[in-house]
py3Dmol code that shows the C-alpha trace and the ligand (Angstrom):
import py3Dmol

protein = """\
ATOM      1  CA  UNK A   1     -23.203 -11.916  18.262  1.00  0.00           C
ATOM      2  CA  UNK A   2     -21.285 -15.256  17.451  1.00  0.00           C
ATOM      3  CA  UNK A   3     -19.161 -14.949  14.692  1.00  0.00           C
ATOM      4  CA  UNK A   4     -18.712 -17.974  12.857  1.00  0.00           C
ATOM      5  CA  UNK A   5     -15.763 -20.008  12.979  1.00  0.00           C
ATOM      6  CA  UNK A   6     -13.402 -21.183   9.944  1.00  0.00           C
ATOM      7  CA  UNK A   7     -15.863 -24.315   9.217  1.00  0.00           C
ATOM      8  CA  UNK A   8     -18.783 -22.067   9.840  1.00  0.00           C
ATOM      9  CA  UNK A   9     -17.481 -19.764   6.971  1.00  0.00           C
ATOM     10  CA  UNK A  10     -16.746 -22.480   4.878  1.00  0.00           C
ATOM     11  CA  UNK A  11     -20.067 -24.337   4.903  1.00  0.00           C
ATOM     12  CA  UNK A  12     -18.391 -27.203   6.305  1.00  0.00           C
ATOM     13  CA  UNK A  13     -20.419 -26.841   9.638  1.00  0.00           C
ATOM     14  CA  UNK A  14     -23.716 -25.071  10.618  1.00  0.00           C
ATOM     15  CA  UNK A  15     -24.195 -24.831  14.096  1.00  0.00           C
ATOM     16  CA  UNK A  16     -23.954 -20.693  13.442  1.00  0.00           C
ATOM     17  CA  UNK A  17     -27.520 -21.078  11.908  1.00  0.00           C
ATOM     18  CA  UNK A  18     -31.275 -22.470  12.830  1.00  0.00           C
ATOM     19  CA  UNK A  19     -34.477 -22.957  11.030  1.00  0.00           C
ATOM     20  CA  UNK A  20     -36.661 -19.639  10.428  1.00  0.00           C
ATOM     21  CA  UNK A  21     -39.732 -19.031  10.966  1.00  0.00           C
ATOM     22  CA  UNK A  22     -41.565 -20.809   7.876  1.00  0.00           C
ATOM     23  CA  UNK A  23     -43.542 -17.624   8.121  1.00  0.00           C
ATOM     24  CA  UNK A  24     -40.829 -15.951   6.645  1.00  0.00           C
ATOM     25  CA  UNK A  25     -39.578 -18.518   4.580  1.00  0.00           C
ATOM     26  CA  UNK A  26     -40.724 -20.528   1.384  1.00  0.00           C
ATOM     27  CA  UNK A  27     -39.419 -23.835   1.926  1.00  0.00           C
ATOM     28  CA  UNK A  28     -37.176 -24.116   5.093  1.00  0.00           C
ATOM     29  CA  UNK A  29     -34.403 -21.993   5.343  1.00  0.00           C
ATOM     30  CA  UNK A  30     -31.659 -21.544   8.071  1.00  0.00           C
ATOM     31  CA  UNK A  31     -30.038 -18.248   8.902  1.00  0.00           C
ATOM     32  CA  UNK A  32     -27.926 -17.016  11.791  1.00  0.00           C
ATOM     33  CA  UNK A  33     -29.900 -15.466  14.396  1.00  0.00           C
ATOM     34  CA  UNK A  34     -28.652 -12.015  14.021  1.00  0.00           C
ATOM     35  CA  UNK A  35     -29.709 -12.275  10.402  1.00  0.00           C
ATOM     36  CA  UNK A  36     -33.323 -13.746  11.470  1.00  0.00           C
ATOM     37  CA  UNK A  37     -34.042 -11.282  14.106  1.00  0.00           C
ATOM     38  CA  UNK A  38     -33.078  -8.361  11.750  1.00  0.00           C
ATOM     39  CA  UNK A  39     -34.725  -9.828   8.601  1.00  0.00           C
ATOM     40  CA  UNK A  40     -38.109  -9.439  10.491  1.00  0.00           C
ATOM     41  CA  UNK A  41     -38.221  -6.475  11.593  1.00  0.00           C
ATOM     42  CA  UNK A  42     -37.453  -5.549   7.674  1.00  0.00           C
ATOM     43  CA  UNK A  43     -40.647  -7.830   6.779  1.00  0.00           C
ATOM     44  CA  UNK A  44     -42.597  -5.946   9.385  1.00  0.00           C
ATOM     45  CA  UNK A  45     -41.523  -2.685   7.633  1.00  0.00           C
ATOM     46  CA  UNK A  46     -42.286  -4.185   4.104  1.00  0.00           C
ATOM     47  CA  UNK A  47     -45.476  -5.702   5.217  1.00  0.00           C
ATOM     48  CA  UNK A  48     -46.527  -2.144   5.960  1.00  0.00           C
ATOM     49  CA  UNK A  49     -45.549  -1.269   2.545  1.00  0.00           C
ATOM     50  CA  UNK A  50     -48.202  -3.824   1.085  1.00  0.00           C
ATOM     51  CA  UNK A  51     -45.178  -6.362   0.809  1.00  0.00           C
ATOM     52  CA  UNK A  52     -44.654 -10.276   2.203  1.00  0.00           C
ATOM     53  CA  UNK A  53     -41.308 -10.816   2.076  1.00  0.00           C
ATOM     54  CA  UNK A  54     -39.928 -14.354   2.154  1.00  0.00           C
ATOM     55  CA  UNK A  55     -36.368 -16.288   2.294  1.00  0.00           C
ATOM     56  CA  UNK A  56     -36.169 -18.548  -0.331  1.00  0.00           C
ATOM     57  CA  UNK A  57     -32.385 -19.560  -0.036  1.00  0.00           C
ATOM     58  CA  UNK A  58     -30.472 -18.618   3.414  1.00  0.00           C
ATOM     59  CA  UNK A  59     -27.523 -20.610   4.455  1.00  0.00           C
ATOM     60  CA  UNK A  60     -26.016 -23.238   1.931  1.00  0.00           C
ATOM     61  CA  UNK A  61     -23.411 -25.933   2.444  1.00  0.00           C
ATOM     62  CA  UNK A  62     -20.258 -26.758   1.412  1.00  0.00           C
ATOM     63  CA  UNK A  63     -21.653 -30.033  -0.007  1.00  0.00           C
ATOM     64  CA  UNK A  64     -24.746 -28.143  -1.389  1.00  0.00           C
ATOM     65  CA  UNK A  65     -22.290 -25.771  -3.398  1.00  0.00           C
ATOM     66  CA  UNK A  66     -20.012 -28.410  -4.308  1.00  0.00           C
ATOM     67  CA  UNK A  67     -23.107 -30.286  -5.574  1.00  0.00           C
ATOM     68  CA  UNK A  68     -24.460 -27.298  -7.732  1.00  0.00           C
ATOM     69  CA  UNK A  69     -20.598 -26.732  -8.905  1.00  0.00           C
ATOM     70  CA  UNK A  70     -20.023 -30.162  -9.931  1.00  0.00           C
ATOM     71  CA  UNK A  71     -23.671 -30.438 -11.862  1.00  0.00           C
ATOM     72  CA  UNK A  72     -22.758 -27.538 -13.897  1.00  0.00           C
ATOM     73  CA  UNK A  73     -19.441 -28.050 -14.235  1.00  0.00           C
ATOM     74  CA  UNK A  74     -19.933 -31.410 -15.823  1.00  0.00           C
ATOM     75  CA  UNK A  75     -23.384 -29.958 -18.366  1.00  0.00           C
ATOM     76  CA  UNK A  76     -25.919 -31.536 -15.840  1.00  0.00           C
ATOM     77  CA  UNK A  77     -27.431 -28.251 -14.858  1.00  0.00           C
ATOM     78  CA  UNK A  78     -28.571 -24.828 -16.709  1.00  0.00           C
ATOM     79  CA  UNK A  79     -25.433 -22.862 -17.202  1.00  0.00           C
ATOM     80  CA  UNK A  80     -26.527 -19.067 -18.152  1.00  0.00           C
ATOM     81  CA  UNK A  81     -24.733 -16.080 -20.001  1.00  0.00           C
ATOM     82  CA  UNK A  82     -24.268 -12.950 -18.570  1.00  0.00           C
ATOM     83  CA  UNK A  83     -27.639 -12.393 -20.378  1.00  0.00           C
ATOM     84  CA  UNK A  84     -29.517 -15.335 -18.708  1.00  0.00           C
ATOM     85  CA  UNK A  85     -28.857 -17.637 -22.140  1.00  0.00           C
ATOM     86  CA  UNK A  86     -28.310 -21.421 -21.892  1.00  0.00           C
ATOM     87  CA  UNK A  87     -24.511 -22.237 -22.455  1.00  0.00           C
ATOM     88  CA  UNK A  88     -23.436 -25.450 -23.385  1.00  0.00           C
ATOM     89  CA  UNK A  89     -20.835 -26.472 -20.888  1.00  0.00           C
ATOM     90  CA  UNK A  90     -19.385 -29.572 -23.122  1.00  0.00           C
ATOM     91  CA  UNK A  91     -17.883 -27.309 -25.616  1.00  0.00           C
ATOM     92  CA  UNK A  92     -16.351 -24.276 -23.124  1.00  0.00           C
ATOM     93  CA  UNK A  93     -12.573 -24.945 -22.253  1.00  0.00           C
ATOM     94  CA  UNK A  94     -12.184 -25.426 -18.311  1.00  0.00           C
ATOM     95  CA  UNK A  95     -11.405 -21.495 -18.261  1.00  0.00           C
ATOM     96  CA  UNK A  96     -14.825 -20.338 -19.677  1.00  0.00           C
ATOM     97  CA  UNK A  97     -16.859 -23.047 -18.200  1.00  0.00           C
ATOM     98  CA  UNK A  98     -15.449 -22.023 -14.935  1.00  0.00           C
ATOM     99  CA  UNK A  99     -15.898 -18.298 -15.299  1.00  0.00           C
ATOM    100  CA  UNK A 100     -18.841 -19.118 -16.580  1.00  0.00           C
ATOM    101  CA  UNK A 101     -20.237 -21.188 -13.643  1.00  0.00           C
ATOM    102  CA  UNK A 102     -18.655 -18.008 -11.339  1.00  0.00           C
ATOM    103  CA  UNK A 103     -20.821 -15.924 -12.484  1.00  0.00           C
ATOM    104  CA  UNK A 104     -23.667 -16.889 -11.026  1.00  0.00           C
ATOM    105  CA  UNK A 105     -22.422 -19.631  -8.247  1.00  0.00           C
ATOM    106  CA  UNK A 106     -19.960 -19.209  -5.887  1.00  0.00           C
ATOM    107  CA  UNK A 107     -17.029 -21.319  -5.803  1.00  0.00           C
ATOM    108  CA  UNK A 108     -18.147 -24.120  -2.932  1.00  0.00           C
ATOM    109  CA  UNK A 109     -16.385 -22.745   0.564  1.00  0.00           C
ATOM    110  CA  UNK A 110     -16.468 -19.070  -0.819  1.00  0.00           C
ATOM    111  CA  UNK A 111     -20.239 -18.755  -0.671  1.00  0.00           C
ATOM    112  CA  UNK A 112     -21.675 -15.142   1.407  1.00  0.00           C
ATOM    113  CA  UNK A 113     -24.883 -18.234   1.940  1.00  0.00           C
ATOM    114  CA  UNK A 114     -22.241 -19.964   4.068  1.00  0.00           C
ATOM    115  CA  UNK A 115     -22.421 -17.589   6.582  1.00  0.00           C
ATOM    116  CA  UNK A 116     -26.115 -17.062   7.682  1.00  0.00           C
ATOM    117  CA  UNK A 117     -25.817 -13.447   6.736  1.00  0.00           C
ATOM    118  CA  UNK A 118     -26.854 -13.621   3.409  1.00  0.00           C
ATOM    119  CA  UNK A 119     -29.939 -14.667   1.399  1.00  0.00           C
ATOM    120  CA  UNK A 120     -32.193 -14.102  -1.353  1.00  0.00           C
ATOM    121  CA  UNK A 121     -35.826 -12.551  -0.664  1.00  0.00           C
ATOM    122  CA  UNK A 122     -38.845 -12.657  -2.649  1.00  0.00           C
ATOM    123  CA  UNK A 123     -42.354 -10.910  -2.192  1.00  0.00           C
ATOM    124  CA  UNK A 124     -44.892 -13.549  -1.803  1.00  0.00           C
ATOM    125  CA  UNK A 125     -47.246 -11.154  -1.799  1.00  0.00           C
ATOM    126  CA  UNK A 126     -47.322 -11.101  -5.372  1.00  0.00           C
ATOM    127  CA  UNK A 127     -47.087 -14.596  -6.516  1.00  0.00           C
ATOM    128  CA  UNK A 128     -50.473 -16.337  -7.364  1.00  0.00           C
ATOM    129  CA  UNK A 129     -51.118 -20.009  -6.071  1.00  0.00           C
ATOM    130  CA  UNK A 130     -48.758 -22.603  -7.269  1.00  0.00           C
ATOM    131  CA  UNK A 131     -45.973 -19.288  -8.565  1.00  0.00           C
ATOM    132  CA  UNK A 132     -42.366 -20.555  -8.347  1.00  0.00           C
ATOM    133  CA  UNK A 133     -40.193 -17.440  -8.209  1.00  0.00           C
ATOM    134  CA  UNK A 134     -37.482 -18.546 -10.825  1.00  0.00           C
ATOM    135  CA  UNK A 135     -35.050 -15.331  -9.170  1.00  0.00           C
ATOM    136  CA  UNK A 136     -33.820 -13.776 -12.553  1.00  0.00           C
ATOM    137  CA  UNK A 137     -33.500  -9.892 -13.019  1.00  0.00           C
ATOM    138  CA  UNK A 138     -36.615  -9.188 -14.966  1.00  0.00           C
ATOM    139  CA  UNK A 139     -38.324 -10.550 -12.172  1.00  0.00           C
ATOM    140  CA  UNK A 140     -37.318  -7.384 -10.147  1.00  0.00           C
ATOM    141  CA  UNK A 141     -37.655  -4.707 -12.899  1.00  0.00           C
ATOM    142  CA  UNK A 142     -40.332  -2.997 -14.322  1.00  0.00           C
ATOM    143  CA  UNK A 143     -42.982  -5.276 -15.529  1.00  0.00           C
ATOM    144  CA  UNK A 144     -41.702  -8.273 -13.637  1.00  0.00           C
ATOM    145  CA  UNK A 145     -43.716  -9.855 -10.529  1.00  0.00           C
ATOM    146  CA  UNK A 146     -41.127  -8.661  -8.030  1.00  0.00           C
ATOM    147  CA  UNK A 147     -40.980  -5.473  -9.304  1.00  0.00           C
ATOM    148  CA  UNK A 148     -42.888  -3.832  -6.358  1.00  0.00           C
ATOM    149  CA  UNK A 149     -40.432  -5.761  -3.963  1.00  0.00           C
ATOM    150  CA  UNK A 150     -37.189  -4.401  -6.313  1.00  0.00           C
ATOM    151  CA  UNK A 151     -38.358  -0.578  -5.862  1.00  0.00           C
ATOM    152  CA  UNK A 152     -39.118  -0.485  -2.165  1.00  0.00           C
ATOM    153  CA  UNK A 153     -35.457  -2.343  -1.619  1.00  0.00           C
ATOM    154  CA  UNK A 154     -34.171   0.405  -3.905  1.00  0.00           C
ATOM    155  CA  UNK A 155     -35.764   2.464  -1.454  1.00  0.00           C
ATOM    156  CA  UNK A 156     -35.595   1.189   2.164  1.00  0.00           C
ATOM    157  CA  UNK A 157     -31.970  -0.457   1.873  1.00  0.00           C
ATOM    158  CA  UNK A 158     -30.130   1.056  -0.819  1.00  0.00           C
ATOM    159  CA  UNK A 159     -30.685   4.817  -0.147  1.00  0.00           C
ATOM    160  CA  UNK A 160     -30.731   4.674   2.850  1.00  0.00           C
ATOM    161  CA  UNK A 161     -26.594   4.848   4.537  1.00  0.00           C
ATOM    162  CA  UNK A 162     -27.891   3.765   7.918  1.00  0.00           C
ATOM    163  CA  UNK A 163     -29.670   0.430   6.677  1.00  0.00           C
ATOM    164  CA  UNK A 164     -27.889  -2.645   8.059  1.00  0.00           C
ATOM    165  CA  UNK A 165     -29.080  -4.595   5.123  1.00  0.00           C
ATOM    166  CA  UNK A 166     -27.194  -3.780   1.599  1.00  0.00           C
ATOM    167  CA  UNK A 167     -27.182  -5.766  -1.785  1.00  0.00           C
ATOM    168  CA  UNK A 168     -23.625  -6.822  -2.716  1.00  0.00           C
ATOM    169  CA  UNK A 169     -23.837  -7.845  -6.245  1.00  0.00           C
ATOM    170  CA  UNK A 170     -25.049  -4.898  -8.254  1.00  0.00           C
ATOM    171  CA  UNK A 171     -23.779  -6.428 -11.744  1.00  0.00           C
ATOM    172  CA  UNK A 172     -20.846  -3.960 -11.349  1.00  0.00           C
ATOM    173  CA  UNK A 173     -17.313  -3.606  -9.415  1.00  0.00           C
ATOM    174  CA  UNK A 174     -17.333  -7.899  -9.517  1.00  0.00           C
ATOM    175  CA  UNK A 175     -17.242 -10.522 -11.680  1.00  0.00           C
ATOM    176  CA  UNK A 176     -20.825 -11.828 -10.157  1.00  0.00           C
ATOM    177  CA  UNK A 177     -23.954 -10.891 -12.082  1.00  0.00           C
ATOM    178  CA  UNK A 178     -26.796  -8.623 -10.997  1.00  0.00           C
ATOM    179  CA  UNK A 179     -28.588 -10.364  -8.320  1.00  0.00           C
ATOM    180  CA  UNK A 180     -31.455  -8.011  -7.151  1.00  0.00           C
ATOM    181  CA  UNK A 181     -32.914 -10.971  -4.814  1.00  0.00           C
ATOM    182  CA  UNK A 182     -29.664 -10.960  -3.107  1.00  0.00           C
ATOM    183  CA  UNK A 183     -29.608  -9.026   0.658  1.00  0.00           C
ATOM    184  CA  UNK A 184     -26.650  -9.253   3.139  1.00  0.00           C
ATOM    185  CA  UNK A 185     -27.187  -8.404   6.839  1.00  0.00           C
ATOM    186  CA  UNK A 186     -23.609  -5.740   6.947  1.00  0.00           C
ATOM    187  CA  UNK A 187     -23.151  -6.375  10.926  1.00  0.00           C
ATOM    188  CA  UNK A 188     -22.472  -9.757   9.973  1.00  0.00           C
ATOM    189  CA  UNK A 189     -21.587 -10.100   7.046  1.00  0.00           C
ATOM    190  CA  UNK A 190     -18.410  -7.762   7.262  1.00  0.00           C
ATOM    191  CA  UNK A 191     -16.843 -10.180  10.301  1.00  0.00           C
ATOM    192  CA  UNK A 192     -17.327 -12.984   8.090  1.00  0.00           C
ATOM    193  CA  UNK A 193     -15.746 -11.225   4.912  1.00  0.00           C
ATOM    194  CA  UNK A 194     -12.680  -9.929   6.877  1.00  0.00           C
ATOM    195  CA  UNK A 195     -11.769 -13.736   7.902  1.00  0.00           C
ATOM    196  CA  UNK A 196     -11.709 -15.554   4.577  1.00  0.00           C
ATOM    197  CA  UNK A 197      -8.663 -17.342   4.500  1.00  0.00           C
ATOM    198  CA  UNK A 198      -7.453 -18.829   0.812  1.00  0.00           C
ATOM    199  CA  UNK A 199      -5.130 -20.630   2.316  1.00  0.00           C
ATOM    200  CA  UNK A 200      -7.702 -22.945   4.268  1.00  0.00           C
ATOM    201  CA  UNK A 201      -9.944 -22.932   1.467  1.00  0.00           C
ATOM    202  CA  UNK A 202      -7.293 -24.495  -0.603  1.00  0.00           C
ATOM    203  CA  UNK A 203      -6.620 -27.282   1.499  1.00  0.00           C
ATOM    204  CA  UNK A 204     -10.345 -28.117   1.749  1.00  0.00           C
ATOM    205  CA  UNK A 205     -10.933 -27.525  -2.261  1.00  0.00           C
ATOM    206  CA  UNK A 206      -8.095 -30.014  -3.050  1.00  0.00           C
ATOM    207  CA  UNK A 207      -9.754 -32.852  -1.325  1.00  0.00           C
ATOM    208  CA  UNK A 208     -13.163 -32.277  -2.411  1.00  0.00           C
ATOM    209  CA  UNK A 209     -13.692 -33.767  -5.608  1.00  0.00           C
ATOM    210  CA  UNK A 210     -14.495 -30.053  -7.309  1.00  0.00           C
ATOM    211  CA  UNK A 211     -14.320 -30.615 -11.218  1.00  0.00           C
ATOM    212  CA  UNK A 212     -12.157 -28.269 -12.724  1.00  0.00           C
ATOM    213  CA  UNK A 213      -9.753 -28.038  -9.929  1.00  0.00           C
ATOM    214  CA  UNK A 214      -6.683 -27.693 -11.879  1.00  0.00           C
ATOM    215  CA  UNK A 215      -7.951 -24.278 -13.087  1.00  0.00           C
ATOM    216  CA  UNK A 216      -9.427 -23.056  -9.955  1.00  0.00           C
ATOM    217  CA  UNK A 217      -5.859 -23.634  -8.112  1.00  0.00           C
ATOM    218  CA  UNK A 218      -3.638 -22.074 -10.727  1.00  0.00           C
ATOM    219  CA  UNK A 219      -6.091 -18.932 -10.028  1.00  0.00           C
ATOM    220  CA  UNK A 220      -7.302 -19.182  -6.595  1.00  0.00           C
ATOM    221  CA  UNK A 221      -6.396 -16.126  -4.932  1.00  0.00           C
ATOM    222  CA  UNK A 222      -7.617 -13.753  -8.141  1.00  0.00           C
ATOM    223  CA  UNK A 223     -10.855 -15.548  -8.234  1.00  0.00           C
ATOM    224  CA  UNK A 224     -11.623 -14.652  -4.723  1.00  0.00           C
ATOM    225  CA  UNK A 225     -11.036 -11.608  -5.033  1.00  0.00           C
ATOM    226  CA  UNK A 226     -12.635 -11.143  -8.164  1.00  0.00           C
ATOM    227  CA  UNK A 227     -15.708 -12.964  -7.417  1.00  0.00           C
ATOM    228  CA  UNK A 228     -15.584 -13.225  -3.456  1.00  0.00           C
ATOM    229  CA  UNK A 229     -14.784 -10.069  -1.535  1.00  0.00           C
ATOM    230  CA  UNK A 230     -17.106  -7.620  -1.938  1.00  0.00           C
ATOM    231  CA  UNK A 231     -15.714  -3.442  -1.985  1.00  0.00           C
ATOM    232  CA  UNK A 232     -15.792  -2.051   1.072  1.00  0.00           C
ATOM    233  CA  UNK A 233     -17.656   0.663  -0.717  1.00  0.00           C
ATOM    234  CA  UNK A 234     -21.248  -1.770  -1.054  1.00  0.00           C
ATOM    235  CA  UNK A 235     -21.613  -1.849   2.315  1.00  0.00           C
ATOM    236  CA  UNK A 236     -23.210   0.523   4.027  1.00  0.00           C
ATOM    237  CA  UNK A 237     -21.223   3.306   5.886  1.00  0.00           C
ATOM    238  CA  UNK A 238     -21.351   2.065   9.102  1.00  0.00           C
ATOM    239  CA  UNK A 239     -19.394  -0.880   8.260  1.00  0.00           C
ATOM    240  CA  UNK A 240     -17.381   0.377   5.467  1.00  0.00           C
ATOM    241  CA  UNK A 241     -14.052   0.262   7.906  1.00  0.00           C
ATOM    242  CA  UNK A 242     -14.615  -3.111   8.548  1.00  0.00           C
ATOM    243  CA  UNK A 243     -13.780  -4.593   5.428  1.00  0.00           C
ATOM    244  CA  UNK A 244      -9.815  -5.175   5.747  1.00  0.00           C
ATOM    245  CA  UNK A 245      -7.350  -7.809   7.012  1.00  0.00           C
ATOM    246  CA  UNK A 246      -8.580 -10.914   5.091  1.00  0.00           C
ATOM    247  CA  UNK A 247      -5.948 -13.348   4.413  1.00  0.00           C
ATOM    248  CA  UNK A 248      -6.719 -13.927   0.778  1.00  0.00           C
ATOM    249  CA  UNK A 249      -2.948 -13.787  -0.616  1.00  0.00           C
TER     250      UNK A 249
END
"""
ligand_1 = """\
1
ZN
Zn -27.974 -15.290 -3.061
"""
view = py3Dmol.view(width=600, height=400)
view.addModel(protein, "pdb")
view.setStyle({"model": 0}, {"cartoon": {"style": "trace"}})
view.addModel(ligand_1, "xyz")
view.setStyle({"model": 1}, {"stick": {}})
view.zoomTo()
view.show()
C-alpha cells in the first residue's frame, strides 16, 4: 500500500487518491485506493443489510480546508456550538472563534480527509428524491433518516475488534465533536497519523494566509494534539501499536 508522502498528508498534493466509483459516491469523491477497495466490500455487506451506503466527502485539500477555515473564521460561513447552534464569529475573541471553528473543522494541513483514509458515509437508501443529507448527529440517532445506517455501524464496525474501519471522533477523549458520519480505514489511517510532523505544518501554515494565525502558532503543538491525533485506544486492536512516533513536539 503507498503511504502518502509529507504533501500527501498535508493536502498539498493528491496523487495518493482517484475518483470513486460514483456508485458509491454522491457527488465525486476521491479516496486512496486501499480506502476504495475496502469501503466496498463494507457497502456490499451493508447493502445486504437493506443499506446503500455512499461517500459524500473523501479526500479534501489543503486549499479546500484553508477555504472553509478562512470563511468561518472571518463570519462568512455557519459556525455551530457544541450543540449545533449558530455562533456569531464577529463578537468571539480569536481564542473562541478558533476553538470554536476546531470543533468541527480541522485546522487546514491537519485534516484525517487529507489522507484518503477517511470520509464521511451516508445511507442513500433512505433519502427520498431531491434529500440533501445535512450530516448532523440527529441524523444518525433514533428518529433521524440515518438512523438505520448509525445502528448497523454501531454494529458491524464498532463492536466488532477485528473491523478495519473505526469512527475516530466519538464526542469524547478530543476536542472534535461527535461525528457519527465519520469512518477511518485503520490500515491506513494509522501510517498517516504516526507521520504528522508540526514542524512542517508550521512552515506551510505561516505562508498560507490562515486568519487567526497568531493564535494558532502560539498553540500549535497542543492543538494537534488536542484536536488532531486520535488515542491509540479508537482504533481498532489490530492497529492499536501503531499509533506512536509522530513528531508533533
Ligand atoms: Zn469527516
Amino acid at each position: 500500500m503507498h503511504i502518502p508522502t509529507a504533501d500527501q498528508l498535508l493536502g498539498l498534493d493528491d496523487a495518493h487518491v482517484s475518483i470513486l466509483d460514483p456508485a458509491a459516491s454522491l457527488g465525486e469523491v476521491s479516496l486512496h485506493p486501499g480506502a476504495a477497495e475496502a469501503f466496498l466490500e463494507l457497502r456490499q455487506q451493508a447493502w445486504q443489510a437493506g443499506l446503500d451506503l455512499r461517500v459524500v466527502s473523501g479526500f479534501r485539500s489543503f486549499e479546500r480546508q484553508l477555504w472553509i477555515w478562512n470563511a468561518k473564521a472571518r463570519g462568512e460561513r455557519v459556525l455551530l456550538d457544541d450543540d449545533e447552534r449558530e455562533l456569531d464569529a464577529l463578537s468571539l475573541s480569536p481564542e473562541s472563534l478558533m476553538l470554536a471553528i476546531l470543533r468541527w473543522s480541522a485546522l487546514p494541513g491537519a485534516s484525517r480527509h487529507h489522507w484518503g483514509s477517511d470520509f464521511d458515509i451516508v445511507d442513500a437508501a433512505a433519502l427520498g428524491p431531491g434529500d440533501r443529507p445535512s450530516l448532523c448527529v440527529a441524523e444518525y440517532v433514533e428518529g433521524g433518516v440515518f438512523a438505520a445506517l448509525g445502528r448497523w455501524l454501531d454494529e458491524r464496525v464498532d463492536a466488532d475488534p477485528g473491523s478495519c474501519f473505526f469512527r475516530p471522533y466519538d464526542g469524547t477523549g478530543s476536542g472534535v465533536a461527535h461525528e457519527p458520519w465519520h469512518l477511518s480505514y485503520a490500515p491506513l489511517s494509522v501510517l498517516c497519523q504516526a507521520r504528522m510532523d508540526a514542524g512542517g505544518l508550521r512552515s506551510v501554515l505561516a505562508a498560507s494566509g490562515l486568519e487567526l494565525w497568531n493564535t494558532v502558532d502560539a498553540e500549535l503543538e497542543h492543538l494537534l494534539q488536542r484536536f488532531a491525533v486520535t488515542d491509540a485506544r479508537r482504533y481498532p486492536p489490530p492497529w492499536r501499536h501503531l499509533v506512536n512516533g509522530s513528531r508533533l513536539g
